[in-house]
C-alpha positions as a printed Julia matrix, in Angstrom:
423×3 Matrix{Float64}:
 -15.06  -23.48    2.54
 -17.02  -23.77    5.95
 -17.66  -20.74    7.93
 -15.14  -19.56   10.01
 -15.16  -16.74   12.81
 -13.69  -14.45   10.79
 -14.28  -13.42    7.12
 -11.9   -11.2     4.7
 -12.85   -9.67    1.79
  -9.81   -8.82   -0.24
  -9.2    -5.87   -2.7
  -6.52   -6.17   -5.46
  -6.58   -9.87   -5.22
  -4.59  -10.75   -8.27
  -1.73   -8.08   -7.65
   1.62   -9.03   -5.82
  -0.14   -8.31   -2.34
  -3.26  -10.2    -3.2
  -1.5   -13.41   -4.17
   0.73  -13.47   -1.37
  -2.31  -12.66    0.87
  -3.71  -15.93   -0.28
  -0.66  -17.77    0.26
  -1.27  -16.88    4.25
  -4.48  -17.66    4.0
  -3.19  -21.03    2.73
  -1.1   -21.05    5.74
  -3.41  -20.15    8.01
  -5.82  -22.42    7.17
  -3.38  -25.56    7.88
  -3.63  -24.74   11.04
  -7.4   -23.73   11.02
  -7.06  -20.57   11.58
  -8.03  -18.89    8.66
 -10.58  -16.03    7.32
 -13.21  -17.35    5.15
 -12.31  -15.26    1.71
 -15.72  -14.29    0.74
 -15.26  -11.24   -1.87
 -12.27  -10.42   -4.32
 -11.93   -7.65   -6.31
  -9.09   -6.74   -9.35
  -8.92   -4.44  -12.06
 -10.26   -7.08  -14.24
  -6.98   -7.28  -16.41
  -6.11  -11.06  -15.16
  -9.85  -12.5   -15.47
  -8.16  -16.38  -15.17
  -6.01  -15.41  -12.55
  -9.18  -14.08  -10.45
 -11.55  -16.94  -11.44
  -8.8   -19.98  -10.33
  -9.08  -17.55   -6.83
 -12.99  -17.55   -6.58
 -13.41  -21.15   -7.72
 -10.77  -22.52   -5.74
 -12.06  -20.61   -2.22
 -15.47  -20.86   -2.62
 -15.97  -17.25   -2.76
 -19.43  -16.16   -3.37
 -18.68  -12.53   -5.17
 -16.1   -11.34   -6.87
 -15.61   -7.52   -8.46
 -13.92   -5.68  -11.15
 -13.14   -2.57  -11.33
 -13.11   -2.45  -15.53
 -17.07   -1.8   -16.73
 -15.92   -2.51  -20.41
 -18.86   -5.59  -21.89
 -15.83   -7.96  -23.44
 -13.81   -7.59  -19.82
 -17.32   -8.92  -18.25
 -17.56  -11.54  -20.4
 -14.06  -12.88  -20.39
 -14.16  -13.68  -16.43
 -17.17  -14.99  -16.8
 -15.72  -17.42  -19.39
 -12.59  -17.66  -17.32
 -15.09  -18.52  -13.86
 -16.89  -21.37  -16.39
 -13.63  -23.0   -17.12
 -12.29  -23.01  -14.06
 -15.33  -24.49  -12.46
 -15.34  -27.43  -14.94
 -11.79  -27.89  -14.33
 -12.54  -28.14  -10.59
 -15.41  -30.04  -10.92
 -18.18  -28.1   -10.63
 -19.71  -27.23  -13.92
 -21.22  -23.47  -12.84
 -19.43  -20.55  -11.55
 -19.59  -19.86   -8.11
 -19.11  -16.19   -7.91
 -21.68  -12.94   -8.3
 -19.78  -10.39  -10.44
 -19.68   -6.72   -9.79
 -18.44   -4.48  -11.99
 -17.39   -0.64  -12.67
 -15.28    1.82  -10.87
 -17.76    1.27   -7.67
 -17.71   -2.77   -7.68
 -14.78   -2.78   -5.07
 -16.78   -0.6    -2.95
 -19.92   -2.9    -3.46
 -18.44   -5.5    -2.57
 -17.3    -4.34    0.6
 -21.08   -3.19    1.41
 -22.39   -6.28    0.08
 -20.55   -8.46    2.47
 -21.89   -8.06    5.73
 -18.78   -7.29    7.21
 -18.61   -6.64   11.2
 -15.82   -6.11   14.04
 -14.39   -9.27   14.08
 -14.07   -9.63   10.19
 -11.01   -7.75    7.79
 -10.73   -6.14    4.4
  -7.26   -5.84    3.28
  -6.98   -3.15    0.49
  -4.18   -3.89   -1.49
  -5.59   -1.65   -4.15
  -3.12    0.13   -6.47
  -3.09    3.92   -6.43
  -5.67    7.0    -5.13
  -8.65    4.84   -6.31
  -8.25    2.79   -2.87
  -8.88    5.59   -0.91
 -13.1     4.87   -1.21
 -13.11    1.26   -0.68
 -10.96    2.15    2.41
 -13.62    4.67    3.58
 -16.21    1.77    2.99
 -14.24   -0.79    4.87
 -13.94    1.65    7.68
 -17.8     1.94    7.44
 -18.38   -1.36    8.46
 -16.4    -2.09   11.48
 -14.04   -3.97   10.22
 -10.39   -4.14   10.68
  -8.83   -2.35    7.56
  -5.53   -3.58    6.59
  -4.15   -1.62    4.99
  -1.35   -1.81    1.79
  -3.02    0.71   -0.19
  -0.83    3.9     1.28
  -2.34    6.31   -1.22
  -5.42    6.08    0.62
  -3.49    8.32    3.91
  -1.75   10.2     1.27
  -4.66   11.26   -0.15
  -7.4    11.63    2.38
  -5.67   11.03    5.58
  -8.36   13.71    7.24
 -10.98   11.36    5.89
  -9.78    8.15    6.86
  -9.37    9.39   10.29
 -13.04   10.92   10.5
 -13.95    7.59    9.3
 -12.67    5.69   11.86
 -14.91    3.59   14.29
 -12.75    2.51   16.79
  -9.09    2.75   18.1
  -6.99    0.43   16.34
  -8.88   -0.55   13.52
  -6.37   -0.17   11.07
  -3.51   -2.27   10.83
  -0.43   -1.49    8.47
   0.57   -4.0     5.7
   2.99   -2.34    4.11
   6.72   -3.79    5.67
   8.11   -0.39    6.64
   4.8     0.41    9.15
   4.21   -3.49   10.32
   7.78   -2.82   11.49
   6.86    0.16   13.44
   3.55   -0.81   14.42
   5.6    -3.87   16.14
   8.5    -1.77   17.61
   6.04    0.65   19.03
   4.7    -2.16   21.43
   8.05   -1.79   23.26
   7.63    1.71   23.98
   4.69    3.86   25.08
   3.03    5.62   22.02
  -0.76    5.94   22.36
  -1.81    8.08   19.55
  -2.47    7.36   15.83
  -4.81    5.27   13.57
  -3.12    2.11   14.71
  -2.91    2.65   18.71
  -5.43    0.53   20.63
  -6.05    2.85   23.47
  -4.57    6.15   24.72
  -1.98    5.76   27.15
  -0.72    9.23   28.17
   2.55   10.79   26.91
   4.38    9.19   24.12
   8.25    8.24   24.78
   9.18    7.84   20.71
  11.73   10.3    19.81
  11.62    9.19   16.09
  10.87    7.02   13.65
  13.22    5.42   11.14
  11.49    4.24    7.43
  14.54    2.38    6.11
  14.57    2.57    2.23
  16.54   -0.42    0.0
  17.33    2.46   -2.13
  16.08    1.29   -5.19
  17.52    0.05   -8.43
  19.72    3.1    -8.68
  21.02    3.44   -5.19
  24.55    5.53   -5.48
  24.24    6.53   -8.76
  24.72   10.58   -9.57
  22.1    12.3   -11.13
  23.92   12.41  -14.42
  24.38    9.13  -14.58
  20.24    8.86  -14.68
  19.3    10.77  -17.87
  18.44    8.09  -19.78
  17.57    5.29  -17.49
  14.9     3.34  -19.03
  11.77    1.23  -17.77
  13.02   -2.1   -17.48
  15.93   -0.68  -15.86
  14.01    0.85  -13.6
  12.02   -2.02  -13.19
  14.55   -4.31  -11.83
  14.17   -3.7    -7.78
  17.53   -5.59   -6.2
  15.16   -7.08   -3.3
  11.58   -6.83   -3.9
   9.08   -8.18   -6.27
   6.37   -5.66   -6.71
   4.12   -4.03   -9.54
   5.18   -1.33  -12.05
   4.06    1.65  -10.37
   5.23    0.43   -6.82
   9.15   -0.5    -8.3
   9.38    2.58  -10.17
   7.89    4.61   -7.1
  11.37    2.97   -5.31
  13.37    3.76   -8.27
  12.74    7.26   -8.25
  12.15    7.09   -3.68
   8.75    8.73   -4.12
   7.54    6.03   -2.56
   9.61    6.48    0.56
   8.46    9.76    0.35
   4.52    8.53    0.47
   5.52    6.4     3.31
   6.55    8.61    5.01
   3.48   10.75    4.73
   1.67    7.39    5.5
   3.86    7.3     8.66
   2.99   10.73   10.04
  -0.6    10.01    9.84
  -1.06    6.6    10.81
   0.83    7.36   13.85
   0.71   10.97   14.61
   4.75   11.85   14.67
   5.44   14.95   13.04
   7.16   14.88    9.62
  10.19   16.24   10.86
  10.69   13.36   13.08
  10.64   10.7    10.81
  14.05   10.0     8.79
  15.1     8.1     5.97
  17.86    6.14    5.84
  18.87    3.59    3.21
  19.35   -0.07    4.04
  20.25   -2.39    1.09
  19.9    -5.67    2.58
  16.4    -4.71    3.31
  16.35   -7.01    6.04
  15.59   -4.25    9.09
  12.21   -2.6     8.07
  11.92    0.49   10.06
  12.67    1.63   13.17
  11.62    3.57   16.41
  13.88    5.24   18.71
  12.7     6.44   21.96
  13.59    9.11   24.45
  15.99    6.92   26.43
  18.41    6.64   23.16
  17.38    3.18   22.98
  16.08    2.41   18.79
  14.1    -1.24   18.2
  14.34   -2.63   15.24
  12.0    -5.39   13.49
  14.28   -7.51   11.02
  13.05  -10.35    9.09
  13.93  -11.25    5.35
  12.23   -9.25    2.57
   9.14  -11.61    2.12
   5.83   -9.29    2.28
   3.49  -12.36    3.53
   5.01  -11.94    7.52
   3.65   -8.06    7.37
   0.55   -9.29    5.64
  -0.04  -12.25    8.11
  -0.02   -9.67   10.86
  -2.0    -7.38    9.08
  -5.06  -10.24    8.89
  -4.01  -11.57   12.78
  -2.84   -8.58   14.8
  -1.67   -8.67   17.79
  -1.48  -12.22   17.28
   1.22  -13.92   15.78
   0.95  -16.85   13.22
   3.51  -19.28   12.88
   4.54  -19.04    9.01
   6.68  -22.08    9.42
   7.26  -23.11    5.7
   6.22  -20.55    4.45
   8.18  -17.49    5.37
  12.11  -18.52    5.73
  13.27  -16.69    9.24
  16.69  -14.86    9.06
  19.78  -17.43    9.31
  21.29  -16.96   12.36
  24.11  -19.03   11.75
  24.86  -17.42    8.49
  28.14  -14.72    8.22
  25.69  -11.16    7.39
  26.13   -7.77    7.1
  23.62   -4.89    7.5
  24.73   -1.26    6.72
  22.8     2.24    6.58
  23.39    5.06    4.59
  22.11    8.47    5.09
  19.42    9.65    1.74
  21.16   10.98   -1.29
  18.63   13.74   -1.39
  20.37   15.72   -4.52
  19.89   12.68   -6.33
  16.49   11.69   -4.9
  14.7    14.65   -3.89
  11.43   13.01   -3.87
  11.7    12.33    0.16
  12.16   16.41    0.45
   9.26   17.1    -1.52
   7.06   15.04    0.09
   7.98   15.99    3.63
   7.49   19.76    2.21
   4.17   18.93    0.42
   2.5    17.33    3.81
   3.38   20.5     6.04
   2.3    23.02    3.25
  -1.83   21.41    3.56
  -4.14   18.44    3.73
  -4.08   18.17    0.16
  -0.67   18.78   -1.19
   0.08   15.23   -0.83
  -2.9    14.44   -3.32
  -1.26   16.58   -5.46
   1.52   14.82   -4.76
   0.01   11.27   -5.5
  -1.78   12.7    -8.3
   0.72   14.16  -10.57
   3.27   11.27   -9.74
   0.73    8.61  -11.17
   0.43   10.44  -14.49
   4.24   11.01  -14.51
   5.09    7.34  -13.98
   2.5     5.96  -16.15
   4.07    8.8   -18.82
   7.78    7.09  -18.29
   6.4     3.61  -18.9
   4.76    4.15  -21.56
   7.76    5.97  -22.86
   6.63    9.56  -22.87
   8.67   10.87  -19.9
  12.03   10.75  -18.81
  12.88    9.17  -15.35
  14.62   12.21  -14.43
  11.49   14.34  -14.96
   8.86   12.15  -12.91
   9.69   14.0    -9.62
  10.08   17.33  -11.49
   6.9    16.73  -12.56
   5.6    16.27   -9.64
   7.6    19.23   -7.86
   6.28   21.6   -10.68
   2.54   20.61   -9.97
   2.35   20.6    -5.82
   4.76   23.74   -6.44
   1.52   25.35   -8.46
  -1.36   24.18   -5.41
  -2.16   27.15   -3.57
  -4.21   24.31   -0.7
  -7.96   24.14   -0.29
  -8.23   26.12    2.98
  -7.26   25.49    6.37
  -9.89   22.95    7.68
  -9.98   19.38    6.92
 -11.08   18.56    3.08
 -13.85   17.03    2.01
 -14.17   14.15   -0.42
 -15.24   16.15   -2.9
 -12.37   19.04   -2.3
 -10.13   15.9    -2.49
 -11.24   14.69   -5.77
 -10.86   17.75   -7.56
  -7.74   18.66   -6.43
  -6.93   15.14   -7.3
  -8.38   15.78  -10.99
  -6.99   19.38  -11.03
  -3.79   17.5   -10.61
  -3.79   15.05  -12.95
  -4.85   17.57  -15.48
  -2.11   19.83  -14.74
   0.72   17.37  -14.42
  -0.65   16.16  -18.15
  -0.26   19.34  -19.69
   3.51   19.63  -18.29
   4.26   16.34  -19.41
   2.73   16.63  -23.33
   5.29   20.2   -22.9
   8.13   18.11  -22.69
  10.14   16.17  -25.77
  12.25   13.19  -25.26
C-alpha cells in the first residue's frame, strides 16, 4: 500500500469492530481516502484471520497479545501461507508479542497528530494501549469503553489536545453528532471551549437485549446461547451478554459522563428495539436531536477514523428506507428486572474507582456464566456484592497503579463469591 497522509494502527483487529473497521478502510480507499493500516494487534486466538489482514494490507507489524511459544508459531505459519497464497513467498509483518505487544506497537509506529489508533480492544486491558495512543498525538478512537470506565481520571490527564478522542461506539457517535447542533464545549470529545453548555440531557437508547420484557422469574435459568442471541446486533460474547444482562448500558453510560462531562443523573436510559435512533441530546429549549441510521457499526466507525468529516459509505452502509412503512417506539428501563443501569450510575458517584470494580467483577462473572459456572441472574449480583464491598481509594484522582489493584482486588473478590455459589 503507498503512503498515505494518514496512518491507523488498529487494536483488536480480528474482533467484530476490527473487521468492520477494515471494511471502511476498504471503502475509503475506493475513493482514496484511506489510512495506511500499518500495525494490527489481536489476542492471537485467530492467527489466519490476522495474517490474511497483514498480508493483504501490507502492514509492516502486527501484535499479539498471547506470549504462549505454539500461539507464536502458528501466525507465523499462518503469515507464511498467506504470503504464498498472495504471491509473495515471505511474511511481511514484524510480530510482537505478550500482554505489552499492543502497547508496542502503538510506540513502535511513529504515530503523530494527523494519524489514528482505533482501540477496539475487548475489556480493562485496553485501558494502556489507550494511554499509549494518547501519548503520541494521535486521534484515539475509541470502542474500547472499559478504558473510561476504568481510568477515566487517567485518560483525561493523558490527553494532549481538545478533541482527540473520538467515540466509536454507536450510542456516543450519536451524541458526539447531535451535540454539533447545540452548544456543549466541555468533555474529551469537544474541540474547543465555547462558554456555557445548553444540553439539558442526554438520552443512551438501549435495544434492550435478548430478554427485553421478560420478568425476573422468567430469567432463572436462561442459558448462554440464549443469551447470546442479540435481536439486532452482531457482537462478541462478552459485549452480547453485557446487553443481555444491560451492564453494558450501564458502562455506557459511565462512558457518557466522562467523555462528555454531563453528570450521571442527567443521562437516561430508555429502550428502543428497532435500534435504529442511537442516542439522543435534548437541550434547554425542549428541543431533543436524534441521530438515526440502521444498526450497522461501520457508519460510527467511519466517523470515528474521519471526524468531522463525513465519508460517503455508499454500498457499503444501506441508509434508512424512507419510503418504507416503520415504526420506532421507546420504553422507559425495566430497572427491577435490569438493575445493572442503577448500579452503575450508583458505583460512578460513590468514587473514581467503583466503576473498575464495576468492570472488574462483571468480567469474571460473565466469563463464569459462559463457561457455565454462574447463573445469568447472579452476574449483576455479583457485581453489586463486590462494588457494594469497595470502600474507594481516597478522594483524589487514582493512579495507575491504585487502578490496577483495585482492578485485581476485584477480580479476586468477585472469584471467591462466585466459587460460593452452586448451580
Amino acid at each position: 500500500m503507498s503512503h498515505t497522509s494518514s496512518r491507523l494502527v488498529l487494536l483488536g483487529s480480528t474482533g467484530s469492530i476490527g473487521t468492520q473497521t477494515l471494511d471502511v478502510v476498504g471503502r475509503l480507499g475506493a475513493d482514496g481516502g484511506a489510512p495506511e493500516v500499518v500495525g494490527l494487534a489481536a489476542g492471537g486466538a485467530r492467527p489466519e484471520a490476522l495474517a490474511e489482514q497483514a498480508v493483504a494490507l501490507h502492514v509492516p507489524r502486527v501484535a499479539i497479545s498471547a506470549e504462549e511459544t505454539d500461539a507464536v508459531a502458528h501466525l507465523r505459519a499462518a503469515l507464511s501461507a498467506a504470503a504464498e497464497r498472495a504471491g509473495r513467498p515471505d511474511p511481511v509483518a514484524e510480530i510482537l508479542t505478550g500482554s505489552d505487544a499492543p502497547i508496542a506497537l502503538v510506540e513502535q509506529a511513529g504515530l503523530g497528530r494527523g494519524d489514528t489508533v482505533l482501540n477496539a480492544i475487548t475489556g480493562s486491558v485496553g485501558l494502556r494501549p489507550t494511554l499509549a495512543a494518547l501519548a503520541t498525538g494521535a486521534r484515539l478512537a475509541l470502542a474500547n469503553k472499559e478504558s473510561l470506565v476504568v481510568g477515566g481520571a487517567l485518560v483525561r490527564g493523558a490527553l494532549r489536545r481538545p478533541g482527540q478522542v473520538v467515540p466509536v461506539d454507536s450510542e456516543h457517535s450519536a451524541i458526539a453528532q447531535a451535540l454539533a447542533s447545540g452548544r456543549h464545549g466541555r468533555g474529551l470529545t469537544s474541540p474547543e471551549v465555547t462558554g456555557r453548555s445548553d444540553v439539558r440531557r442526554l438520552v443512551l437508547t438501549a435495544s434492550g437485549g435478548p430478554f427485553r420484557a421478560r420478568s425476573r422469574a422468567e430469567l432463572a435459568d436462561v442459558t448462554a446461547a440464549q443469551a447470546l442471541n442479540h435481536p439486532t446486533w452482531a457482537m462478541g460474547p462478552v459485549v452480547t451478554v453485557n446487553s443481555s444482562t444491560l451492564v453494558n448500558k450501564g458502562l455506557e453510560l459511565i462512558e457518557a459522563h466522562l467523555l462528555f462531562d454531563v453528570a450521571p443523573d442527567d443521562i437516561t436510559v430508555v429502550v428502543h428495539p428497532q435500534s435504529v435512533v442511537h442516542s439522543m441530546v435534548e437541550f434547554v429549549d425542549g428541543a431533543t436531536i436524534a441521530q438515526a441510521s440502521p444498526p450497522d457499526m461501520r457508519l460510527p466507525i467511519a466517523l470515528g477514523l474521519t471526524w468531522p468529516a463525513r465519508p460517503d459509505l455508499s454500498g457499503l452502509v444501506t441508509p434508512n428506507r424512507w419510503g418504507e412503512p416503520a415504526a420506532w417506539t421507546f420504553e422507559p428501563l425495566d430497572t427491577g428486572t435490569f438493575p445493572a443501569v442503577d448500579l452503575a450510575r450508583s458505583a460512578v458517584a460513590a468514587s473514581a474507582t467503583h466503576p473498575a470494580v464495576l468492570n472488574a467483577a462483571n468480567e469474571q462473572a460473565v466469563d463464569a456464566f459462559l463457561t457455565g459456572r454462574l447463573r445469568w441472574t447472579d452476574i449483576v449480583e455479583v457485581d453489586a456484592a463486590v462494588v457494594g464491598e469497595h470502600e474507594g481509594a481516597g478522594t483524589g484522582d487514582p493512579a495507575l497503579e491504585d487502578v490496577l489493584a483495585v482492578e485485581a482486588w476485584a477480580r479476586r473478590r468477585a472469584d471467591e463469591l462466585i466459587a460460593g455459589r452452586s448451580l
